[in-house]
N, C-alpha and C positions, 0 to 999 in steps of 0.2 A: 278169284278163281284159284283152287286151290292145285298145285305142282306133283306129280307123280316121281316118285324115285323110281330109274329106271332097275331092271336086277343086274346084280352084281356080274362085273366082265361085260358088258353093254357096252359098245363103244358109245361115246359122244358123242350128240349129235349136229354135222356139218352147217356149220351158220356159213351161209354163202352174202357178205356183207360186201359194198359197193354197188358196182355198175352191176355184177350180177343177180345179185340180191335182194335190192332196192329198185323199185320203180317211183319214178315222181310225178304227178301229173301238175295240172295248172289249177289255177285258184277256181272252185266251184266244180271241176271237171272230174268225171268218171273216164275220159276216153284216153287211150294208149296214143301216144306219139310212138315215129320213125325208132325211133333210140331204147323206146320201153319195149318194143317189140323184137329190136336184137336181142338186149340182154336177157329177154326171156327166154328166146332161142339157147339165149349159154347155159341158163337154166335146165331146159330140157334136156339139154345133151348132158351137163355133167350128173343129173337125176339116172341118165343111162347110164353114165360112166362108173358113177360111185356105187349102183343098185340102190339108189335112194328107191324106198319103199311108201314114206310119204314127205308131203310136201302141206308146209302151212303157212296160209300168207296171214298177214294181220294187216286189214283196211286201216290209215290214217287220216287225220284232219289237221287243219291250223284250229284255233277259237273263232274265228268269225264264223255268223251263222250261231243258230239255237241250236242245244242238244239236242235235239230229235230231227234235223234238219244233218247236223255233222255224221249223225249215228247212221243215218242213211246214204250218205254220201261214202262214208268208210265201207259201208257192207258193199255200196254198187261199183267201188275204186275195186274190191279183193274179188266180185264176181268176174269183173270186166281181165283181171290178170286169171282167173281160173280157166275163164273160156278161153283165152290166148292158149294157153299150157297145154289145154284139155285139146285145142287146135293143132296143137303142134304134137301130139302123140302118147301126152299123159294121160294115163287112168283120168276119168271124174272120181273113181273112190279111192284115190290116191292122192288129194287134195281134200282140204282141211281150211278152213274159213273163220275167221273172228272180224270184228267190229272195234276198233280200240279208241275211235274216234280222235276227240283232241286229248285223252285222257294219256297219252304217252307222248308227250312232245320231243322231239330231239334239240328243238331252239325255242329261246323265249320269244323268240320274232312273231311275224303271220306270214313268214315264207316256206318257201319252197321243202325244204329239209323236214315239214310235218305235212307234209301232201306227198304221202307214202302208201306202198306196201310192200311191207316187208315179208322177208322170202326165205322160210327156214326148210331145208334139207333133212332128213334124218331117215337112217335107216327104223325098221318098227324091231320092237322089241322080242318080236316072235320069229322073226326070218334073220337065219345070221347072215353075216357078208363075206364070210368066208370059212372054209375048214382048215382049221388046223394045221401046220404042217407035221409030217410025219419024219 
């Protein structure tokens, strides 16, 4: 997939990495625990805070399970955190969805740390985040 350069004076866009950023779920599982449901909460409020304009999660997997078994699992891990979000008072067109499967591991393992979705923040390129000072 190919990477767009944002334009020039763009800020960077806010990687919210950790507890807020990251959700983990359990081996085979699409469903949120207690703990993914806070940090989504932190999610939503600093999307308010900072005027984050979109949000893009990326579904994870471990290797166990066939690719088309994982690819499906990743997409229903990044649905299951959208409807959370979209619950808790995000736009639906303000969220942004991928499938990464096992293709992005963070460990060589079959743990925990690739039964992800990750949670990037960013302002859009067309709405600034602030004016200028004068």
């Amino acid at each position: 997939m190919a990477q767009t350069v944002p334009p020039a004076g763009t800020p960077p866009p806010v990687q919210c990495i950790g507890a807020e950023g990251v959700v983990y779920f359990d081996l085979g599982s699409a469903r949120l625990n207690a703990e993914s449901q806070s940090s989504l909460q932190d999610v939503a409020n600093a999307r308010r805070a900072d005027c984050t304009t979109q949000i893009t999660l990326t579904g994870h997997t471990d290797a166990t399970g066939s690719v088309a078994r994982n690819r499906r699992l990743a997409q229903q891990r990044a649905e299951a955190v959208k409807q959370q979000l979209v619950s808790l008072g995000v736009p639906p067109e303000e969220i942004a969805i991928a499938a990464a499967a096992e293709s992005m591991p963070q460990s060589d393992s079959e743990d925990r740390l690739n039964r992800r979705v990750t949670v990037v923040l960013a302002a859009s390129p067309a709405t600034p985040l602030a004016e200028p000072a004068t």
